[in-house]
ROKE-648447 format. One record per residue (C-alpha): residue number from 0; residue in three letters; z, y, x. Coordinates in steps of 0.2 Angstrom, whole numbers. Layout:
BEGIN
<resi: NUM, resn: ALA, up: Z, north: Y, east: X>
...
# end
This chain:
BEGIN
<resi: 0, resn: UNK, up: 635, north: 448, east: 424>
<resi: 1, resn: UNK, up: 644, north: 460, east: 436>
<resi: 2, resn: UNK, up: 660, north: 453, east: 430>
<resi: 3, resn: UNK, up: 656, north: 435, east: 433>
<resi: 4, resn: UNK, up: 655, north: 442, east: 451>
<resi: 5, resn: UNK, up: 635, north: 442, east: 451>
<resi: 6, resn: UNK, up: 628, north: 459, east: 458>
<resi: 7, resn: UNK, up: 610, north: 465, east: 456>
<resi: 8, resn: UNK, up: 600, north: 474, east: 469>
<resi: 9, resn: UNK, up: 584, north: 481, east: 462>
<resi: 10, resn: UNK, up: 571, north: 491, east: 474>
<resi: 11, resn: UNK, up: 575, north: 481, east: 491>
<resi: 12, resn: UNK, up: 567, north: 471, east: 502>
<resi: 13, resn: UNK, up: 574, north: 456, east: 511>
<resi: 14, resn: UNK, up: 571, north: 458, east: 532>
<resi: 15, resn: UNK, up: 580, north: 445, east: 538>
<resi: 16, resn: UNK, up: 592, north: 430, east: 536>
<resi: 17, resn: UNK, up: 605, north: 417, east: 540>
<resi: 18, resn: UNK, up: 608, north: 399, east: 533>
<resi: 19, resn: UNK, up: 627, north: 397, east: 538>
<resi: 20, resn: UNK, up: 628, north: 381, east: 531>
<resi: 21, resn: UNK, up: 638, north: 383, east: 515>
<resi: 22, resn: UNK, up: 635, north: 402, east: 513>
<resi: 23, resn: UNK, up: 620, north: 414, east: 517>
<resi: 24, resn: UNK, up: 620, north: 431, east: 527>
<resi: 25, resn: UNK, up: 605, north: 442, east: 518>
<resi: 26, resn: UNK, up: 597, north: 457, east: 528>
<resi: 27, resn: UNK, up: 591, north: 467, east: 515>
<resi: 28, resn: UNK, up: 584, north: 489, east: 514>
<resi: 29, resn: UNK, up: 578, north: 499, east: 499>
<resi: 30, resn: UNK, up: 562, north: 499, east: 500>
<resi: 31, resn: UNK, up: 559, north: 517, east: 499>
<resi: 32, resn: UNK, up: 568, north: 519, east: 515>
<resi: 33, resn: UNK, up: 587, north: 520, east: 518>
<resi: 34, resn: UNK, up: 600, north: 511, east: 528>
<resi: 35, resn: UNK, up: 597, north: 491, east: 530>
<resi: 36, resn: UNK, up: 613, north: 481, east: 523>
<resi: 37, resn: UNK, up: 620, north: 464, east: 527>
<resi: 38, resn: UNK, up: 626, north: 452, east: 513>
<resi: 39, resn: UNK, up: 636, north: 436, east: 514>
<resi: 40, resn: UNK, up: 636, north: 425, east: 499>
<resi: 41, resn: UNK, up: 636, north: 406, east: 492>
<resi: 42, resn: UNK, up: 619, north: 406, east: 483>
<resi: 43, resn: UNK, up: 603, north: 420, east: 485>
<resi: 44, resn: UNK, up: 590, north: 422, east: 471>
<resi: 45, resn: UNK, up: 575, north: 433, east: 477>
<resi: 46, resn: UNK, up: 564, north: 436, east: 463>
<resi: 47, resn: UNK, up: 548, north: 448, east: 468>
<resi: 48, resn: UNK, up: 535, north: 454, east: 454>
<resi: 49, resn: UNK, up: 516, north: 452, east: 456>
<resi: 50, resn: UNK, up: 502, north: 461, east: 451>
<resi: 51, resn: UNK, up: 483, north: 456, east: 450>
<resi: 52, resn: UNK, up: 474, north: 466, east: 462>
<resi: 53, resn: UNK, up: 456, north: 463, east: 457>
<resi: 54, resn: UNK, up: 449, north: 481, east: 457>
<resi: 55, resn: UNK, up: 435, north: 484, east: 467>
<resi: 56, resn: UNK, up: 428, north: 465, east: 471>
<resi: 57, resn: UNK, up: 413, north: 467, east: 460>
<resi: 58, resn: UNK, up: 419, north: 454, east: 447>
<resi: 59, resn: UNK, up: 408, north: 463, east: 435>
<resi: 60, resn: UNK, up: 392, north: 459, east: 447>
<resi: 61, resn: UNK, up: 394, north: 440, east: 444>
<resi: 62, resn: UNK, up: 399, north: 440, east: 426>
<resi: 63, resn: UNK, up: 418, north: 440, east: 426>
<resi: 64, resn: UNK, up: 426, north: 451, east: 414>
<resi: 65, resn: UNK, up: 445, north: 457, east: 418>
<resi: 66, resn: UNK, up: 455, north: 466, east: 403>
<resi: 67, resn: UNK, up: 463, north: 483, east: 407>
<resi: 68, resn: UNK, up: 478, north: 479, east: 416>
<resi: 69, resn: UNK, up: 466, north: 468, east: 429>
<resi: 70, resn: UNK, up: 468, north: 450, east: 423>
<resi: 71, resn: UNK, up: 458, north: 439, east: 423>
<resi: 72, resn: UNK, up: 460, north: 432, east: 404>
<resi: 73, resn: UNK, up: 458, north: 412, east: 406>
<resi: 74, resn: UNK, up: 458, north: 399, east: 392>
<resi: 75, resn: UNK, up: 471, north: 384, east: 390>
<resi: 76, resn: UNK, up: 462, north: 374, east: 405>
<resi: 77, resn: UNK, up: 465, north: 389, east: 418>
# end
């Protein structure tokens, strides 16, 4: 992908930015701490990961059962 021109940054954070019309100016910092960075480019993806945070609500008190990674396990009707 780097030499379609595409470049990857893992491990930041966006904190800011700009709609320039027909590009975008990106704020972005690692997020364990280091220098913030500015970015100019003609199309952003931001992707962030998510993760279930069900420990400690008592789901087991009212009959809901969670498998070991924390999910709730759901059928094909949600």
């Amino acid at each position: 992908m780097k030499k379609r021109g595409l470049n990857f940054l893992t491990g930041h954070k966006v904190t800011g930015g700009t709609n320039n019309g027909d590009s975008a100016t990106i704020n972005v910092e690692p997020v364990k701490g280091g220098e913030s960075i500015s970015l100019t480019a003609d199309n952003v993806l931001i992707a962030t990961g998510r993760r279930p945070v069900t420990k400690g609500l008592g789901l087991e008190n009212v009959g809901i059962n969670v498998n070991d990674k924390g999910i709730i396990p759901i059928n094909a009707n949600f």
